[in-house]
N, C-alpha and C positions, 0 to 999 in steps of 0.2 A: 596457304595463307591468302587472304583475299588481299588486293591492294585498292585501296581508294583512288576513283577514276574521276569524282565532283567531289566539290566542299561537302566532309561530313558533316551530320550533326552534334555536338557539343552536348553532351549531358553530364550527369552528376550520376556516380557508382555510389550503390544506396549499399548491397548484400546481395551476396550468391543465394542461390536456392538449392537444397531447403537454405533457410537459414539456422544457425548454430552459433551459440555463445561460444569462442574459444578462449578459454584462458591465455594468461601475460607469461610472461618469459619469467625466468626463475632469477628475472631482477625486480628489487622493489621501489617503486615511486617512492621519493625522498621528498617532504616540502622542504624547500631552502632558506625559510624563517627558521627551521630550527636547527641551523649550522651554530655550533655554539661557540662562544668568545675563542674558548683553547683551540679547536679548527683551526681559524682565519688566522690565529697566531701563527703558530707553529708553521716549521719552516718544512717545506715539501724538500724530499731528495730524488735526485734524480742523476740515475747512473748510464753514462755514455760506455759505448762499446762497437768498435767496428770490426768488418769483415777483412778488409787489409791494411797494409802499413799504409794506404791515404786516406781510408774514413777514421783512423787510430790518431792520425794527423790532424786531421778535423775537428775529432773528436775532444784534444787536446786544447787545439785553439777558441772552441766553446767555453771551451773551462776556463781557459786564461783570462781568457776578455770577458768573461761573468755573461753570456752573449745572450742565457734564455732566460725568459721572463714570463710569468705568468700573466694572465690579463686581468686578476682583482689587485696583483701587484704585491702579492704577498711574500715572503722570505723563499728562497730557493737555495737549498745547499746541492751544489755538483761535482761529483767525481767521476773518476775515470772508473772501469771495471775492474782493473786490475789493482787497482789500490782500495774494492770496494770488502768489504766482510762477506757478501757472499759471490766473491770469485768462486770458491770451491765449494761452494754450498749446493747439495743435490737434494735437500728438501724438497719434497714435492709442492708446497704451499709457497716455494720462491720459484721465481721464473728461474728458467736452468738457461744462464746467459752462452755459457760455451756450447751447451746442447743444441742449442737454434743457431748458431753462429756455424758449427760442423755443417750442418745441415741444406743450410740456403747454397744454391749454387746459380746466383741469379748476378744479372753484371751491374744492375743498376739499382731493382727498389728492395729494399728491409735490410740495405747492409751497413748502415749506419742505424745504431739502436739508441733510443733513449726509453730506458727503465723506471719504474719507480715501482716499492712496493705498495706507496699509499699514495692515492692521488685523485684530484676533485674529480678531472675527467682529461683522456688521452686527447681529445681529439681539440680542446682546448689547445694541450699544448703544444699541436703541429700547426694549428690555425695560427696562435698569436706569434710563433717563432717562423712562419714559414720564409720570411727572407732571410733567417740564419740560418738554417737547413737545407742541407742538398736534398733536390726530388729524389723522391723514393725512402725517404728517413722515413723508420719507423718509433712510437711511441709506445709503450707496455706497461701496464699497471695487473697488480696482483689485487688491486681494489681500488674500487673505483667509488667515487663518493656522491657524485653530482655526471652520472654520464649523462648525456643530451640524448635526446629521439625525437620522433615527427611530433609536430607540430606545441613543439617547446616544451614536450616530457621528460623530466627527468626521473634517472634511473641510480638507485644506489645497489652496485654490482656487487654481491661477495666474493668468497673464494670460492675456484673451483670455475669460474669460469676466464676462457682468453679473451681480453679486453686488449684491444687497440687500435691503434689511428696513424693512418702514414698519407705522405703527399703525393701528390700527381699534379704533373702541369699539362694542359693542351690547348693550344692554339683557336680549332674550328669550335665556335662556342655551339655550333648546331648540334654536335653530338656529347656536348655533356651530360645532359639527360640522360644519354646510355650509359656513362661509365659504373652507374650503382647494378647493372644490370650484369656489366661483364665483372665486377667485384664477386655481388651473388653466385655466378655461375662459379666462379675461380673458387669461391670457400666451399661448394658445392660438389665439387671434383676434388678438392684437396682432399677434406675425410674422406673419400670412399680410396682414394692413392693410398694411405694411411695405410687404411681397413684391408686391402688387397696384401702391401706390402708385410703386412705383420701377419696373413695368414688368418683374418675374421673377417664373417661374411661384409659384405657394405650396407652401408645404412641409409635408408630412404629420406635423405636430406631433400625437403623440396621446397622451391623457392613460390612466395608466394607473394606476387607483384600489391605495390612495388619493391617493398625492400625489406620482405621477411623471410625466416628459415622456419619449417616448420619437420617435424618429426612424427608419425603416428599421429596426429588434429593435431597435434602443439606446438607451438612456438618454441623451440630453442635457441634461436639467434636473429637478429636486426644489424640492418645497415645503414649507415647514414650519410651520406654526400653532401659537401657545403661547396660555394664556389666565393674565388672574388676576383674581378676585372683588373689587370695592372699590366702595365707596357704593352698590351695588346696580346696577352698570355691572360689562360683562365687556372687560377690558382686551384686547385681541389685537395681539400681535407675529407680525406674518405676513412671513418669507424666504422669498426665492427665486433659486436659482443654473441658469442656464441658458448653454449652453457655444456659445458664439456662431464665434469666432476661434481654436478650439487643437483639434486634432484626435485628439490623445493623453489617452488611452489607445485610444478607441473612433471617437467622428466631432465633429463638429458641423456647425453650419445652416450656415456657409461651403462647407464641404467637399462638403454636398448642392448647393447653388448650382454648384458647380464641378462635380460630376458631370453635371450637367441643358444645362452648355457655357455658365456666366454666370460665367465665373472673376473677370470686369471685373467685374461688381457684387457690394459685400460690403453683409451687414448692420451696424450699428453697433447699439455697446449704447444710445447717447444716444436714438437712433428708438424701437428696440424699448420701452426702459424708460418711455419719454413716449408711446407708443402703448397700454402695460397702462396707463398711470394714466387715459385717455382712454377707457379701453375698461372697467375696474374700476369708475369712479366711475359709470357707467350702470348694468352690472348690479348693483351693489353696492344702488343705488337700488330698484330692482327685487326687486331679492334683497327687502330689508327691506319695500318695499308690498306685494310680491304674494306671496312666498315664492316657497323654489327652485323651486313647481313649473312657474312662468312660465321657467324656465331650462332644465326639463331638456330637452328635445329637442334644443334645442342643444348643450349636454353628452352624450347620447347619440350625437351623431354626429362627435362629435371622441372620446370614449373606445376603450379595445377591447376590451369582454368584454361587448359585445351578444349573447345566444346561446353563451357562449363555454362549451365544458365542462371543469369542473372536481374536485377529487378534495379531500373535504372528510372531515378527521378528527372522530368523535361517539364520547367516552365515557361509558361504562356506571358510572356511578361501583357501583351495588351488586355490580357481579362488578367493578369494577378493571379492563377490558378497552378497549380502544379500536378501534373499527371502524371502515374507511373506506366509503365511498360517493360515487357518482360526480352532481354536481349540473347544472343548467345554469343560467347566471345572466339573469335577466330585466330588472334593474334595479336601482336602489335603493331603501329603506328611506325613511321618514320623517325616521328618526333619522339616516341617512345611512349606514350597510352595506348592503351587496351582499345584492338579495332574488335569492333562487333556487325553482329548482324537483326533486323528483328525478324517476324517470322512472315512477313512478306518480304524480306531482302534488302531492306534497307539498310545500309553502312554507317555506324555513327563511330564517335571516338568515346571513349569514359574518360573521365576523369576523378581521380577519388576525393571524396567527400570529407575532408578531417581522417577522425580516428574510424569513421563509419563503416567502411569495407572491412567488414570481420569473415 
């Protein structure tokens, strides 16, 4: 990795080369004009469930004091797991609450759960409830109706894919930039732990900055990090949708499984989502004692624009003009952009453009 020794230059990431239309994740943009009356009515459910007798505790006290709340303000019915109809329910189209709960063996994040089978969007409900929730709550929907994405996309999730959102608190605001990057890496390790553990090969999950999963050219999963400033803590509501069981529009990690001749083993969301929190709460740790840069190499070899060349817009603001130039990418930043190089040696930072870095 090359490190910046003088002020980079600051450009705009236009597209790799070649360049290549890639198709959208196997979620589909929803406009949100046409939520209809019965929607915004109806009352969202949402089912608590902990990992021990103090998130079970917690969990209770949520419900007593009516404590979450959605942020259109809409009706909220809450119950416990235990008193919910699918405690016992092993449906594959319901989240399997006890199967993820066996599972996690993490001290802190995803051991307080909150459930729903239908829901606007998870990540909603860990932002607008984050000071009722202990750090590390996680959120779970079997569908998602209005999930968020960069730069104010929304997404209406079916079945078949793990849709969730959980909190993080950290102090150094210099490295929250990184935390979508050690998420990434964390969901990124988790399927292939799966994949190993259950005896099918692993699947070339690669992460492609800033905060997509991509499979064989495709996108099967996005990440999304939000922040907010209070008591001198940076609050982070970190989603993540990854297209596990539905093959439409593009693919998913099933459908790879079934091309490689493992059509008998599937992945479940319960494994996957209890293997990122098992795999997160380590590097997360890491993250915070040593900094990312104890991470990157393992991040560099799950991403894909090691070397990669790229074609980066630089305006001249005193003529008004915009020239292109062609960069190769080395690494990242400190602050966490794509460091580059051009092909006399010059060091610039990218930074992405909108939706434009395809």
């Amino acid at each position: 990795m090359l490190f910046v020794t003088s002020s980079p230059r600051f450009l705009s990431l236009i597209k790799p080369l070649p360049f290549r239309s890639l198709q959208n994740l196997g979620f589909s943009p929803k406009n949100l004009c046409l939520s209809t009356k019965m929607e915004s009515e109806s009352s969202t459910k949402l089912v608590l469930c902990g990992k021990s007798a103090v998130e079970e505790e917690l969990a209770r006290c949520l419900k007593t004091n009516n404590a979450l709340k959605l942020p259109d303000g809409s009706p909220v019915t809450v119950c416990l797991h235990s008193e919910s109809d699918s405690a016992g329910n092993d449906n594959d189209d319901v989240f399997r609450v006890n199967s993820y709960m066996n599972s996690i063996s993490t001290s802190r994040f995803g051991r307080l759960l909150v459930y729903s089978p239908r829901l606007a969007s998870t990540h909603d409900v860990v932002a607008n409830n984050f000071g009722e929730l202990p750090i590390g709550s996680v959120c779970v929907a079997d569908v998602q109706l209005k999930g968020r994405g960069r730069s104010k996309n929304v997404w209406e999730s079916p079945k078949g894919c793990l849709l969730f959102s959980f909190t993080i608190q950290i102090e150094d605001g210099r490295v929250v930039p990184l935390v979508q990057y050690v998420v990434s890496l964390a969901m990124t390790e988790a399927v292939n732990d799966v994949c190993r553990r259950n005896g099918m090969p692993s699947l070339d999950v690669r992460i492609k900055w800033p905060n997509d999963l991509y499979l064989d050219g495709l996108k099967v999963g996005g990440i999304l990090c939000t922040s907010t400033y209070k008591s001198k803590k940076f609050n982070i509501s970190a989603g993540i949708g990854l297209n596990i069981d539905n093959q439409k529009p593009t693919t998913c990690l099933n459908a790879a499984l079934q091309r490689l001749g493992y059509a008998a083993n599937q992945l479940q969301r319960e494994d996957i989502i209890s293997a990122f929190f098992n795999k997160f709460e380590v590097f997360h740790d890491i993250f915070l004692c040593q900094g990312f840069q104890a991470l990157e190499n393992l991040y560099y070899k799950t991403w894909l624009h090691s070397g990669q060349r790229v074609i980066v817009q630089e305006k001249n603001e005193s003529e008004d003009q915009v020239s292109e130039n062609v960069v190769t990418i080395q690494g990242l930043t400190p602050s966490g952009y794509l460091l580059a190089a051009t092909d006399d040696g010059q060091i610039c930072e990218l930074h992405p453009d909108g939706n434009r870095y395809t």
